[in-house]
C-alpha positions in Angstrom: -12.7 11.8 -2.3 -10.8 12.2 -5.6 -9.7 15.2 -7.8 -13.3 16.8 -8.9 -15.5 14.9 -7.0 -14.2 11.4 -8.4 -12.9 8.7 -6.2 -9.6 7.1 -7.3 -11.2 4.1 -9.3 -12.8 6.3 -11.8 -10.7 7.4 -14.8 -12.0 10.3 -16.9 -10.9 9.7 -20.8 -8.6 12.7 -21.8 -10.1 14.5 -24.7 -7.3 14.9 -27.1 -7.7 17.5 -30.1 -6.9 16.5 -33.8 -3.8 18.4 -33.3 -2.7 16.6 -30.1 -4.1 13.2 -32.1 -1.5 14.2 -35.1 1.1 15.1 -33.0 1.1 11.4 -31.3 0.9 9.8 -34.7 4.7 9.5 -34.7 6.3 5.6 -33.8 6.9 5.8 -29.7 10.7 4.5 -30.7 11.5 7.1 -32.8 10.0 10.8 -31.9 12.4 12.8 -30.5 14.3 13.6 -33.3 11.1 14.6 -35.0 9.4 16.3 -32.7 12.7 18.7 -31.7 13.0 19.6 -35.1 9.1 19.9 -35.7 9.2 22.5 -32.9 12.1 24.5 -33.9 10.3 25.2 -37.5 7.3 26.1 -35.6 8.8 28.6 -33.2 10.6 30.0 -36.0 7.4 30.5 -37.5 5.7 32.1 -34.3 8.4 34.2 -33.9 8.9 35.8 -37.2 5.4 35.1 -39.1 5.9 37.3 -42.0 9.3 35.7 -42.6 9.5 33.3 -46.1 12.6 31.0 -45.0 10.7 29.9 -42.3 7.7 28.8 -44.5 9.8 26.3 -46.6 10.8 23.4 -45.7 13.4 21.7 -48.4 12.5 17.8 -47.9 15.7 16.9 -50.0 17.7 18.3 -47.0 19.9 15.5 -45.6 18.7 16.4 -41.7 15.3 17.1 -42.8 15.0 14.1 -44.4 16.4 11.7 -41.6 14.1 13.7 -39.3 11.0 13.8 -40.7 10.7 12.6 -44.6 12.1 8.6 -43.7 9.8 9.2 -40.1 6.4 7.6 -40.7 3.3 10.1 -39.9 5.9 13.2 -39.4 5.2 15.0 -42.7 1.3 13.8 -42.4 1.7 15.7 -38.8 2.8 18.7 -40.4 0.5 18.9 -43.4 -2.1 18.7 -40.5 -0.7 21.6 -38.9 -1.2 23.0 -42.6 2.0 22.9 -44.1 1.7 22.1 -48.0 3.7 19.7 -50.1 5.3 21.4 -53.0 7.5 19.5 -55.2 10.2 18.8 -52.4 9.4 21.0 -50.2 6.9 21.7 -47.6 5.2 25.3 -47.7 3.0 27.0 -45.0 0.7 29.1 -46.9 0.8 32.7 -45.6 -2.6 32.6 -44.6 -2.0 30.2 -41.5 -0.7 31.4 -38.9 0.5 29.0 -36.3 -0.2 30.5 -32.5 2.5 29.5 -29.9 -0.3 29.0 -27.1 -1.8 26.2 -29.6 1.1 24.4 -31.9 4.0 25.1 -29.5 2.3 24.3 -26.2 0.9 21.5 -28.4 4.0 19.8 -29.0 5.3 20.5 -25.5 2.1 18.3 -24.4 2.7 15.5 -26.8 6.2 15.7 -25.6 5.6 14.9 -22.5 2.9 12.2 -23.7 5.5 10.6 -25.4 7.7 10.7 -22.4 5.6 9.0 -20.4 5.1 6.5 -23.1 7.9 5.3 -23.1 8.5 5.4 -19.1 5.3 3.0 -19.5 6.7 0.9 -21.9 9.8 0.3 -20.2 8.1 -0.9 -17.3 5.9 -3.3 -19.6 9.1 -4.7 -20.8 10.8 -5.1 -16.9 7.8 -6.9 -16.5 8.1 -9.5 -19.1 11.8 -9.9 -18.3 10.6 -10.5 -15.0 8.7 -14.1 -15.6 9.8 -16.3 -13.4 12.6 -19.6 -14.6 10.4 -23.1 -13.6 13.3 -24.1 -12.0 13.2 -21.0 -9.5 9.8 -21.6 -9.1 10.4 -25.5 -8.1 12.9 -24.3 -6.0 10.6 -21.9 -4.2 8.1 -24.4 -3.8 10.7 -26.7 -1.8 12.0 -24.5 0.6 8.5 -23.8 1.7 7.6 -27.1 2.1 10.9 -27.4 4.2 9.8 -24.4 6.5 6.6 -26.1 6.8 7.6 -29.4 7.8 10.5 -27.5 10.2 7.6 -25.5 12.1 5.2 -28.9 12.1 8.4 -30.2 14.2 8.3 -27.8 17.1 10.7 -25.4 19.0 14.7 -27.0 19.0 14.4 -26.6 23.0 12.3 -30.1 23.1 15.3 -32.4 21.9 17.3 -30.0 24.0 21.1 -31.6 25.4 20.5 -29.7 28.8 17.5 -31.3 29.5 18.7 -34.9 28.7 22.1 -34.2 31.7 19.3 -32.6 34.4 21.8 -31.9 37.7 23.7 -34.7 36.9 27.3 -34.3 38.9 29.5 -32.2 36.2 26.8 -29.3 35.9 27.5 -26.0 36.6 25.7 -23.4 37.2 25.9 -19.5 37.1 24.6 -19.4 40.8 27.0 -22.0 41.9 29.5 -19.4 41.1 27.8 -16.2 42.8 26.7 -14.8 39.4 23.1 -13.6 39.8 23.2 -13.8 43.5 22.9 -10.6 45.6 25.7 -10.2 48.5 23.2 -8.2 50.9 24.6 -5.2 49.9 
């Protein structure tokens, strides 16, 4: 029997959050940079709540921008985490309070997700590489008609030479020489 009284064939749909939904939003090609970065401003939050450099994100910055203005769905992602845009920046209000248990662990989770997206995705693509050439398949298709026709023929041993000479005068045998023969002994 399976995990929780399912058997193997049944698949229980994850429940994702909005948060979780948000934090997958990013393109699979293209999150880690985001998502590092997304996690240091958060833990900087956690970690020092009351402190106002941490609340402010400056858009215009060459890093940020590469990281998560040019990314598509990673400034959406934060506003949903409720950052607000300000000019060119990106303010948490004071009143939200990020919790590490729920955005930190969060991102960890989507981490991973992404992770094993892309894990999935590069067997998808092994796959495809994988179709097989016509001309291997041709190929295939002769040798097993060889083997077929090679087994419909019998064992070697009937066409055998040995069997053609019988005890004809010039054969020899390992008894004719003592081998195999016990001396009494």
């Amino acid at each position: 029997m399976g995990y929780a009284g399912y058997s193997p064939g049944n698949q229980v749909a994850e429940k994702v959050s909005a948060l979780q939904q948000s934090l997958r939003g990013l393109p699979v090609d293209s999150w880690h940079e985001p998502m590092e970065l997304i996690e240091k401003l958060i833990r900087n939050v956690v970690r020092n709540p009351s402190e106002e450099k941490f609340r402010c994100i400056r858009l215009s910055n060459p890093k940020i921008a590469a990281a998560i203005a040019e990314v598509p769905g990673a400034v959406n992602l934060l506003k949903g985490m409720g950052w607000v845009e300000d000019g060119e920046n990106l303010v948490l209000p004071s009143s939200v309070r990020p919790v590490h248990e729920v955005e930190v662990l969060g991102i960890i989770d989507a981490k991973d997700w992404y992770k094993k997206e892309e894990e999935n995705d590069k067997r998808r693509q092994a796959q495809a590489r994988k179709t097989r050439d016509p001309e291997q398949d041709e190929l295939a298709r002769k040798m097993e008609l060889d083997r077929k026709e090679k087994a419909a023929e019998g064992p070697v041993t009937r066409g055998s030479v040995a069997k053609k000479l019988g005890d004809g005068p010039n054969i020899m045998r390992a008894g004719d020489l003592g081998i195999g023969k016990n001396s009494g002994g």
